[in-house]
N, C-alpha and C positions, 0 to 999 in steps of 0.2 A: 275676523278672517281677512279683511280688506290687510290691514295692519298687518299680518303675520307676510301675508302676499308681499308688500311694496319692501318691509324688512329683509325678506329672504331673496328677492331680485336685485335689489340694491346694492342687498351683502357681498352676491353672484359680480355686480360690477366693480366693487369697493377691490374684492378677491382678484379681478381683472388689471384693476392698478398693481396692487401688490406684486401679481405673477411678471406684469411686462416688469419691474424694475429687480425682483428677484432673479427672474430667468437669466439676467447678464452676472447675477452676480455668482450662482452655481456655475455657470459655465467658464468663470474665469476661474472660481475656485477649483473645478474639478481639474482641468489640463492645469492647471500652475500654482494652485496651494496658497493664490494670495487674496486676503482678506481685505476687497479695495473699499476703505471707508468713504473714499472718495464720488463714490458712484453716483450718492446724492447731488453732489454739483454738476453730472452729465445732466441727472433730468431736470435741474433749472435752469442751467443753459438752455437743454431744448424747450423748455415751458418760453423761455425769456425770449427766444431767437422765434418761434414760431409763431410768437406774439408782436414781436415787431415785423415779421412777415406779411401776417396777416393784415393788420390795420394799415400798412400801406397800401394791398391791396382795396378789399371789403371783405371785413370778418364775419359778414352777414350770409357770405355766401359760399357755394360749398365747394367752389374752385380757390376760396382763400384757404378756406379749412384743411384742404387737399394739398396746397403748397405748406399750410403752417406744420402740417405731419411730415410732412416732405424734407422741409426744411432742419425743424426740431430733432429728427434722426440724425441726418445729415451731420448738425454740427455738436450733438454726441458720441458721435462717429468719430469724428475728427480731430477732438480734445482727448477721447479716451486711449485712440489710439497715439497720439503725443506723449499721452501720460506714460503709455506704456514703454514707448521707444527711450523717453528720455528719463522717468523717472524708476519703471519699474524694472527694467531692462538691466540696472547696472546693480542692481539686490535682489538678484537672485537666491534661493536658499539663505537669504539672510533677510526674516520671517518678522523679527524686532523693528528694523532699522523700515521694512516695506510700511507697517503697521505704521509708524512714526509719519512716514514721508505720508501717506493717502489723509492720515486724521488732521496733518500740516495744509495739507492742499485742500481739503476740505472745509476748513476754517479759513483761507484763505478765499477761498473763493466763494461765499458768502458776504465775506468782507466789501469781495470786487464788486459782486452784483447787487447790496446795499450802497455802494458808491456809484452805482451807475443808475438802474434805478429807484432808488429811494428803501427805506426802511419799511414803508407803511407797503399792504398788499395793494397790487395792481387788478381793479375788478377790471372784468375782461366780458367780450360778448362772442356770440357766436351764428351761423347758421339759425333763423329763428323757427327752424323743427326743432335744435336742441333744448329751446325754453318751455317744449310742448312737451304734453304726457301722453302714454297707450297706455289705453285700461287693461287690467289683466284680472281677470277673473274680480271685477269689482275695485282693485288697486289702480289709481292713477298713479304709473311709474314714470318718471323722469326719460327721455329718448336718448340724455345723453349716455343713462346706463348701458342701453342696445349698442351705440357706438364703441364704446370702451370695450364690452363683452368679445364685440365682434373683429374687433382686432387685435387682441389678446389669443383669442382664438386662431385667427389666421398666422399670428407671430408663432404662437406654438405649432401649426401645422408645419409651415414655412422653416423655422428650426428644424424639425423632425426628419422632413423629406433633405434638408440640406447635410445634415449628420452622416444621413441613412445610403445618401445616393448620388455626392458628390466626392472627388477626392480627398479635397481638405478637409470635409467633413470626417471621412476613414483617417484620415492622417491624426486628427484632435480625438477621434474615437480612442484610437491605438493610441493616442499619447496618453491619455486621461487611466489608461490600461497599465502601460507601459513605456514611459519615457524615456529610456536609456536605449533600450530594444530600438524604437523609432530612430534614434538619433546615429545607434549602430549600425543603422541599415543605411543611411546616407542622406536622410532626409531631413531639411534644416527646420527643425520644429518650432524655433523662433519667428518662424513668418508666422507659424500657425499661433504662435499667443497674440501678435498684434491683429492678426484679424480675430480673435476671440474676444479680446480687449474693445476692439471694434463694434462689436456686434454687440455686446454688451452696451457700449455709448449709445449704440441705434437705437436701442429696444428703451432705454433709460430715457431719449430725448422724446422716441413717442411717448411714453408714460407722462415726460413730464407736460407735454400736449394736450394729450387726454387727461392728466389728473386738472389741469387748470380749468376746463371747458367741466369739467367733474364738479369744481370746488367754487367754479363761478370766480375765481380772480389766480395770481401767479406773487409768489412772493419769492424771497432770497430766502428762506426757510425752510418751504416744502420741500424741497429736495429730501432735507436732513431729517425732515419729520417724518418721510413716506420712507427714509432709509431704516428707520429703526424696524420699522413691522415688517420689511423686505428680510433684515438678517433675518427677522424672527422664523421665517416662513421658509427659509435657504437651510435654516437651521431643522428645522422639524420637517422640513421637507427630504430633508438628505443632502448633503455639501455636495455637490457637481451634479445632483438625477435633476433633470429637468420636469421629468415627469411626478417626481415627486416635489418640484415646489412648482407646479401646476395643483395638484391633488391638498398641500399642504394652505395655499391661499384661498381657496375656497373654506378648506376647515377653521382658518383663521379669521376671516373675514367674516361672514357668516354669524358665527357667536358672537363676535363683540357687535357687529349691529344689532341685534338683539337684545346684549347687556348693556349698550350703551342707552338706546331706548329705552329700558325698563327700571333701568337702575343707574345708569350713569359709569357704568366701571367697564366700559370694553375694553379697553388698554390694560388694567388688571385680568380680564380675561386671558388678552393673547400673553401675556407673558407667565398666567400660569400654566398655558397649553405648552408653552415653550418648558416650561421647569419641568413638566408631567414626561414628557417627551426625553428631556436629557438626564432623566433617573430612570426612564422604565426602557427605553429603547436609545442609547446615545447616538448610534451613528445615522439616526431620522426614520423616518418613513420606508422610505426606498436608495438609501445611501447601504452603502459597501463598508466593514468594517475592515479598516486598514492595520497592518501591524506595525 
């Protein structure tokens, strides 16, 4: 029972990684159709940038860890919205040529961050609550799980309420709706993909904050490794519902801790939940079937 415990909490936070770097990517997909392969090098920037934050500070404590999320956002933020301005901005509707330029930057910037620091993973430390467990019904669970849950959580409130009851947010609603309609009305929709593209970076550089303090170090890989199960979960979740690759990383996450435990094959799990999902229901979970 301990076991089955610490698996299904774990899975719950493993799920919480997944959703923060998911979430930016349905939301760029839904208002603008573009499949940014790129996304994995916002969250090793942010892993890399709020790692060098912090140990200038003390990563020991919890006003370093509060500037390294701080930070990690930040310059996810910053790079993603560039990307967008300068690379995705001028390919529009030309879907080939986006795919090409995000899988180029992608590979490149791996490259960067292998040349900057090193090939080998960077072990990392943190706040020393996060090395401590809470028992839970008999499971000694990890705390840095709780952390990740709980701001995973908050990022999805914080989306929600920002969609639901800000203007820009109505604006990217109605574009995600109707694009032409918006644009018809006089309102320049293009600010709304760079701060989409934005917030995407943000949510990508906390992930890659939390997935380091998760995985106990930060490499020039992660990113690209945590990218594959994010499409997976963007993808079964429904391409632009937030709410369904919130619902969709749980269900993914979840199983393969499990099968990974028991058998060794979680990664063959999530990608046959992915196959199961694009024969029996294509447009995901809670995705809209477009014509």
């Amino acid at each position: 029972m301990n076991t089955v415990v610490l698996l299904l909490v774990t899975g719950l936070g493993l799920g919480a990684l997944y959703f923060l770097i998911a979430s930016g990517l349905s939301l760029i997909y839904g208002l603008m159709h573009v499949l940014n392969f790129a996304h994995g090098v916002f969250l090793s920037l942010g892993a890399f940038v709020g790692w060098e934050v912090a140990k200038r500070l003390d990563p020991s404590t919890w006003g370093g860890f509060g500037l390294a999320l701080l930070a990690g956002a930040v310059a996810g933020a910053v790079i993603a919205a560039l990307t967008e301005l300068f690379l995705i901005r001028p390919l529009y509707n030309r879907h080939i040529e986006q795919v090409l330029i995000t899988v180029g930057l992608g590979l490149v910037g791996v490259a960067l961050f292998e040349g900057v620091w090193g090939t080998d993973p960077v072990f990392i430390s943190g706040p020393s609550w996060f090395g401590q467990t809470t028992p839970i019904m008999g499971a000694r669970v990890p705390n840095t799980v709780f952390i990740t849950i709980a701001v995973a959580a908050a990022l999805l409130l914080g989306l929600v309420l920002f969609l639901r009851h800000t203007r820009y947010g109505l604006i990217i609603r109605a574009g995600v709706e109707n694009r032409s309609m918006v644009t018809a009305l006089g309102i320049d929709v293009r600010r709304s993909f760079t701060l989409v593209f934005a917030i995407g970076g943000a949510a990508a550089g906390l992930g890659g904050v939390l997935a380091s303090q998760y995985f106990g170090y930060v490499s020039a890989h992660m990113g690209q490794t945590l990218l594959i199960f994010a499409f997976i979960v963007t993808v079964i979740g429904g391409l632009g519902s937030l709410g369904g690759a919130a619902i969709a990383a749980i269900l993914v996450a979840v199983p393969q801790q499990f099968a990974n435990y028991y058998w060794g094959v979680g990664d063959l799990i999530a990608v046959l939940a992915l196959a199961v999902v694009l024969l029996l229901r294509p447009s995901g979970l809670l995705g809209v079937k477009r014509a």
